[in-house]
N, C-alpha and C positions, 0 to 999 in steps of 0.2 A: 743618379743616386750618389750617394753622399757619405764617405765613414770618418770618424775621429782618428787620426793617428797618432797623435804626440796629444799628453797633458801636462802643462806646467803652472808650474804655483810658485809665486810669489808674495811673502806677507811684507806689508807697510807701513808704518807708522809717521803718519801728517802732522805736524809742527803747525798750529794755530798760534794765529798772529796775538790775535787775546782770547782767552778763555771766555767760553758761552756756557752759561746756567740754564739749566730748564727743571720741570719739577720732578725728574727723574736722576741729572745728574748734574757734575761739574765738570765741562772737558775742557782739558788743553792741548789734546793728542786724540788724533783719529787714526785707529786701524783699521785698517783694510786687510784686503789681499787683491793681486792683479793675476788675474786669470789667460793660459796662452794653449789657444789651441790650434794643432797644427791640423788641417780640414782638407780630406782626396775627395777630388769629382774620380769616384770610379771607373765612370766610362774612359775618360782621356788620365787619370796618372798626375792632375795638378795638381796641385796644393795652397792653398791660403791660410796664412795667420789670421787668427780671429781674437782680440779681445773684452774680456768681461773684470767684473768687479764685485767682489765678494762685500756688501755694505752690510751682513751685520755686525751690533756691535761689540766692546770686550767684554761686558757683563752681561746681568742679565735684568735688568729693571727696567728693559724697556718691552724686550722678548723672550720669550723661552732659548730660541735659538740664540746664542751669541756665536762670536767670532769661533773660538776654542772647537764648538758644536758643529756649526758650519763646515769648520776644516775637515774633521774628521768622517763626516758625512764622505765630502769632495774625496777624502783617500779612502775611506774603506768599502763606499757604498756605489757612489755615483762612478766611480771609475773604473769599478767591474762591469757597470751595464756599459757604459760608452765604447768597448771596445767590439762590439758585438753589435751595434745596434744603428742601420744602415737609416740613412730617412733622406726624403726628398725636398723639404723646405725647412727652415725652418720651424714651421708651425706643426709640420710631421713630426718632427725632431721633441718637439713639446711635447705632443699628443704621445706618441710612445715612451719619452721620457718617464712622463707622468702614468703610466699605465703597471711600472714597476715599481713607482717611487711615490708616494700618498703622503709622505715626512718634506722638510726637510729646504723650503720655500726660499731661504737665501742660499740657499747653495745652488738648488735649482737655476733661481733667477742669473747665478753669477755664467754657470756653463752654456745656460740659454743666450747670454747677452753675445757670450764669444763665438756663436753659431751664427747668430743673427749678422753678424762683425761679415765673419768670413764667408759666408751665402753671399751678402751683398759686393762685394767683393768677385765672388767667381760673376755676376751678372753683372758686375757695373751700375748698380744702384744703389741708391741712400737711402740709411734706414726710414726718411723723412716719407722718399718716395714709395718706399715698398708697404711701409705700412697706409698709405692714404691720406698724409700730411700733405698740408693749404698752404701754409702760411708760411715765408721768408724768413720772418721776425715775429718773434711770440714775444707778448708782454708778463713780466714775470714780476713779483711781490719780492720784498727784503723781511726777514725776521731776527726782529729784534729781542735782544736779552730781557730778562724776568724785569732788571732795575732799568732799563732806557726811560730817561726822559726827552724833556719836550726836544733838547737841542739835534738830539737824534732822528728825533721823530721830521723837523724841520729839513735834516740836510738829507733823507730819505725822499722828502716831497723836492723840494730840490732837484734832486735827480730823477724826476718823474714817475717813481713807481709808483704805478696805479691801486696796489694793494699793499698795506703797510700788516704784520705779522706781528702781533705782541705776546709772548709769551707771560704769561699768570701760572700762580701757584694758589690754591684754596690758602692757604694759611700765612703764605711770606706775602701776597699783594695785599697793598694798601688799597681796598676798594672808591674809597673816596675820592682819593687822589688818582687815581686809572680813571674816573668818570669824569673830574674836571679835568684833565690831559684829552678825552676824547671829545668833548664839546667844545674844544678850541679849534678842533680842526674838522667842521661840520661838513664841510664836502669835500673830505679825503675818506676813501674806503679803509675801513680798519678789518682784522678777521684775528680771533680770541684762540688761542694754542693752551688751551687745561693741563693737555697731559693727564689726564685720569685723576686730578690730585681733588674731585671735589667727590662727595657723596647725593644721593639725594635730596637732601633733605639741608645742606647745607648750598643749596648750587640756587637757591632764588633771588640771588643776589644778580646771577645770571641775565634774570628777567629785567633789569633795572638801566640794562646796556642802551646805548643808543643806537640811532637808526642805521649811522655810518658805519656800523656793526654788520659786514656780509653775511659771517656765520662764525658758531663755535665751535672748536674743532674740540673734539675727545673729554668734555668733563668729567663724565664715569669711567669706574673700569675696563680697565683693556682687556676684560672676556666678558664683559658684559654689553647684552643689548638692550636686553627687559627695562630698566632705568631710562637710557635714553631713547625707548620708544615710548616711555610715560611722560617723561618731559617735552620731548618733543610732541605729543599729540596736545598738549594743555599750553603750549610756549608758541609767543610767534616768533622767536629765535630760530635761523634755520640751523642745524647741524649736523656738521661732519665728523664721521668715524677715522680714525688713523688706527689706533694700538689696538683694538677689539679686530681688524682687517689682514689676515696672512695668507689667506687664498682666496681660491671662485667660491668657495661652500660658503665662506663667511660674508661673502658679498650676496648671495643667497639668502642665509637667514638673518642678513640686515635689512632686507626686501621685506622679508615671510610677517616680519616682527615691526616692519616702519619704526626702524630704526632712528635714521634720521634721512634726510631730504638733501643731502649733498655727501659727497664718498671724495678721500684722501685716495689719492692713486700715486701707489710707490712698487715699480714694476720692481725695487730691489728686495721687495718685502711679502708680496703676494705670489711669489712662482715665476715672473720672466714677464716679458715683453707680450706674448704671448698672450696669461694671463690676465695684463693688464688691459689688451684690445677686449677681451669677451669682458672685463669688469664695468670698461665706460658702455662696451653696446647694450649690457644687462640696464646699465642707468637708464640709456636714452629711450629704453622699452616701456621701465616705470616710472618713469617722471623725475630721476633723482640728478642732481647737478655735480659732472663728476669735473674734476679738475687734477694739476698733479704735485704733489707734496715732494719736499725736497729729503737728503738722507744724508747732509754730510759728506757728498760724495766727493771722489776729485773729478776730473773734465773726462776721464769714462762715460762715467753713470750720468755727469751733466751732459755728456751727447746725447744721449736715450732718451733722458726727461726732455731736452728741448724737441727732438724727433715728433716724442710721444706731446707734447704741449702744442704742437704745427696742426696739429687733429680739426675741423672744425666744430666740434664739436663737445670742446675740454668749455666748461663758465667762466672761470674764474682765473685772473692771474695767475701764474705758476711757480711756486717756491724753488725758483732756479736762483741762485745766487751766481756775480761777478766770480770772473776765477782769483782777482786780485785780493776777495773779501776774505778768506777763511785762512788757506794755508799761507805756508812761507815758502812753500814751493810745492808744483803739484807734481804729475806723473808723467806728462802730455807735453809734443812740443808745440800744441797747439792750444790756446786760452779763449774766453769765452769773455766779452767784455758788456758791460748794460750801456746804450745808449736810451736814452732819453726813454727809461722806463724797459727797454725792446733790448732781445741778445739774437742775435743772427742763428740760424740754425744751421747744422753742418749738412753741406752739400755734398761731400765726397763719398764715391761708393763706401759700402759699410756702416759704422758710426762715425766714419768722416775723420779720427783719430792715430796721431800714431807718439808711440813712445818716446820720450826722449833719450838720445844716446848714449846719456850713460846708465839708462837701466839693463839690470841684468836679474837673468834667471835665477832664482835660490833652490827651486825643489823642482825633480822630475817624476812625476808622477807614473807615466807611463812614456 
């Protein structure tokens, strides 16, 4: 058996090399928080450090929960249950968690991941291994900003990635021009990033995509499923949910409603690791192709997604990014590099991560 002793919180803010547009925002800084928990095996008196990554983000136009939200959850809410609340695996640790706590999905996710950290850790296993991860090297997808063109598009196939990521905006893409940029590259996989920004009735533009089109991720609203369970029944476009997806319930009545035929899996975003495992076994029950979405993260959260990407069972490339692509420095002394399309997966007990030394603690929780 298993208790939290120490909780410490750290907030971060990531220095992006160039600024990335999507149809929700404009960033040039990513906040975090780096999550440190200190984990007793009861029976023997040890202790392991475990860490996690608090990925939501500063406002709110992506989720309800933002950063601000999240924190205050992590001190007011979730660190009164932790002190009290004994569990034998991680997936215990979930289960009870979640049995007090029905709110509150990034915050969740962030103290689940530092559990899962230091578990793996008291056994000498990787998250790779402990969750039922195959594969060495997962092949993982790049996403490209709203305006990439072709020269980007070019030195992305270059570098192998099997799945290219374009982000669209309903009203700022040039349709015309996205459809002659995609028929130049007929046997390269492309996959469509909306972000919520079309409506019904403006989205048959949609239908006009070509075949090298995997799927579209999120053209409707992020609470809505009614829409894209009517387009998708009428469309031979497949698609995938992201922003309408914050727990199991909503991967439930994306099922109930056929929603769409492929699911965005972001363990930092649906409730934990944890979560994320019943979300792909729910797919593989009814037919839906789950694969895993990326969050901005730094090489924390890229530990997990590559973990959680090693599955046999994930479709589709994994929106894991290079650690060299986004920041100017990340958190980790260890980086994550793409070869030839492929990012090695970490094999060390835990998430296979550890801090670099000059980070330090800012806030003690308990």
């Amino acid at each position: 058996m298993y208790v939290i002793e120490h909780l410490y919180l750290t907030p971060v803010s990531l220095k992006l090399k160039t600024s990335f547009d999507t149809a929700h925002q404009h960033m040039s800084t990513r906040k975090l928080a780096i999550i440190n928990l200190i984990v007793k095996n009861v029976a023997t008196d040890e202790t392991k450090t475990g860490l996690g990554e608090l990925q939501s983000f500063d406002d709110y136009r992506y989720t309800l929960e933002a950063q601000a939200t999240s924190l205050d959850i992590i001190r007011n809410v979730i660190s009164k249950h932790l002190k009290k609340l004994y569990f034998s695996s991680p997936r215990d640790f979930a289960k009870k968690l979640g049995e007090v706590m029905f709110f509150g999905s990034f915050a969740k996710s962030a103290i689940e991941m530092a559990v899962w950290d230091a578990y793996g850790k008291f056994i000498g296993k990787s998250l790779k291994t402990m969750i039922g991860g195959l594969h060495d090297d997962v092949p993982v997808s790049i996403a490209l900003n709203i305006n990439a063109g072709v020269p980007l598009i070019i030195d992305a196939i270059k570098k192998g990635y099997q799945r290219i990521k374009l982000k669209v905006d309903a009203e700022r893409t040039d349709f015309k021009f996205l459809l002659k940029i995609l028929c130049q590259f007929p046997n390269q996989q492309f996959s469509i990033d909306a972000n919520s920004s079309f409506n019904y009735h403006n989205a048959k533009i949609l239908n006009e995509l070509p075949k090298n089109i995997a799927f579209i991720e999120q053209p409707f609203a992020e609470n809505d499923f009614v829409d894209h369970g009517l387009f998708q029944a009428k469309s031979s476009q497949l698609l995938s949910l992201d922003e309408s997806i914050n727990n199991i319930h909503d991967v439930k009545t994306m099922i109930a409603l056929k929603s769409a035929k492929a699911l965005t899996i972001k363990q930092g975003k649906i409730g934990g690791i944890t979560a994320a495992l019943d979300a792909i076994e729910l797919c593989n029950q009814y037919n839906i192709q789950p694969w895993i979405g990326g969050m901005f993260s730094s090489n924390i959260g890229r530990s997990v997604d590559l973990a959680l990407a090693s599955l046999s069972n994930i479709t589709f490339s994994s929106d894991i990014s290079d650690s060299r692509r986004y920041f100017e420095k990340d958190v980790t002394q260890e980086n994550f590099y793409v070869e030839s399309g492929y990012i090695t997966v970490p094999s060390r007990p835990g998430l296979g991560i550890n801090l670099n030394e000059s980070f330090t603690i800012s806030e003690i929780i308990f």
